[in-house]
C-alpha positions in Angstrom: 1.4 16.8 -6.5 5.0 17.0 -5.1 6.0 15.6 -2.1 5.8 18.7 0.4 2.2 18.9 -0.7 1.2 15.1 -0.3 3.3 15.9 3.5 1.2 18.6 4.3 -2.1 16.9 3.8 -1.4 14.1 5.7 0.5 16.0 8.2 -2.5 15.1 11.0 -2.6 11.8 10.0 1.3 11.0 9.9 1.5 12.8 13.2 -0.7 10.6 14.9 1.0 7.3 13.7 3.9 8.9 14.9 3.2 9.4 18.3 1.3 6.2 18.6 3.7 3.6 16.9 5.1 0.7 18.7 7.6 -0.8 17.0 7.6 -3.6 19.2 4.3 -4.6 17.2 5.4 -3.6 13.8 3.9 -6.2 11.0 1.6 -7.8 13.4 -2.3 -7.4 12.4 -3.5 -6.3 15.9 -1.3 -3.4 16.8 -2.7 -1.1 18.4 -0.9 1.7 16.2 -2.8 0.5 12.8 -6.1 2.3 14.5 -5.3 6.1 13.8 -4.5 5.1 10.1 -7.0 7.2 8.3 -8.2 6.0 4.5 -6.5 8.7 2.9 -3.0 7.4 4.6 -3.8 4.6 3.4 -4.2 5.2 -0.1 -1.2 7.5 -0.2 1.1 4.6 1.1 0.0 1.1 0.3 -1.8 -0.8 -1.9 -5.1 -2.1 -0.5 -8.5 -3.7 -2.0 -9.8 -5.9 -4.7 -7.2 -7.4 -7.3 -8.4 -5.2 -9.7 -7.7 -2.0 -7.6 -4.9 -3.2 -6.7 -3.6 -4.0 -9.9 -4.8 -0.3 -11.0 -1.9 1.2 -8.4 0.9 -1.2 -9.6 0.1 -0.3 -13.3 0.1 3.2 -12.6 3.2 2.8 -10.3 4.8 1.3 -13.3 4.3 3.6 -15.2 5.6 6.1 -13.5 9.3 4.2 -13.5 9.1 2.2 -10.3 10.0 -1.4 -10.7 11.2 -3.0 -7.5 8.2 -3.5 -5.4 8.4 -4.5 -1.3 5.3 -6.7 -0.9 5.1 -8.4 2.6 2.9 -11.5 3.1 1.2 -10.3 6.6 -1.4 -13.2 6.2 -1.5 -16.9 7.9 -1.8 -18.8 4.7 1.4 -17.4 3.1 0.5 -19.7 0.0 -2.1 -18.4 -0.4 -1.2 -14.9 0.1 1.8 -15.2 -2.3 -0.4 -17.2 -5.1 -2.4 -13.9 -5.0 0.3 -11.5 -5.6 1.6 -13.9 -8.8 -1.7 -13.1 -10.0 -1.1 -9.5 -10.0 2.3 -9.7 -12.2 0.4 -9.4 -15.9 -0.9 -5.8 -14.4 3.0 -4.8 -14.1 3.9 -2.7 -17.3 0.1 -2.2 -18.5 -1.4 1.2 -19.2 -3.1 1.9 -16.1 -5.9 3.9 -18.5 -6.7 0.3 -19.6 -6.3 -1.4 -16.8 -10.0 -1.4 -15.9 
């Protein structure tokens, strides 16, 4: 899927957060903006569920070259939060196909 195609069927969706962000509230868990966030915008832009979902997307981001990652800790216990994301570092460089 090239990019103009992953643009154009998420063109509703991006133009909603657009008109509705605040970036006074950007990061913080109760903006108001996160609400028109659809599933599939979602999915095409961050990496969201269970550890082993999650650990699915950075395999197969991986894979595809990608190997600086931007992971903010938007959670109150950031020990805990960052503890978490260690435990995803084995999925980094593992065949997504057997990553299940």
């Amino acid at each position: 899927m090239t990019r103009k195609q992953i643009v154009a069927d998420l063109d509703a969706d991006l133009d909603r957060l657009r008109n509705g962000y605040d970036y006074a509230q950007h990061g913080y868990l109760e903006a108001a903006h996160r609400e028109p966030l659809s599933d599939q915008l979602i999915d095409a832009v961050a990496l969201v569920g269970s550890e082993q979902r999650v650990g699915r997307q950075l395999a197969e981001l991986s894979q595809l070259g990608i190997q600086r990652f931007v992971i903010p800790v938007n959670v109150p216990d950031k020990m805990v939060g960052l503890e978490r994301m260690a435990g995803l570092l084995p999925w980094l460089g593992r065949d997504a196909a057997d990553a299940s």
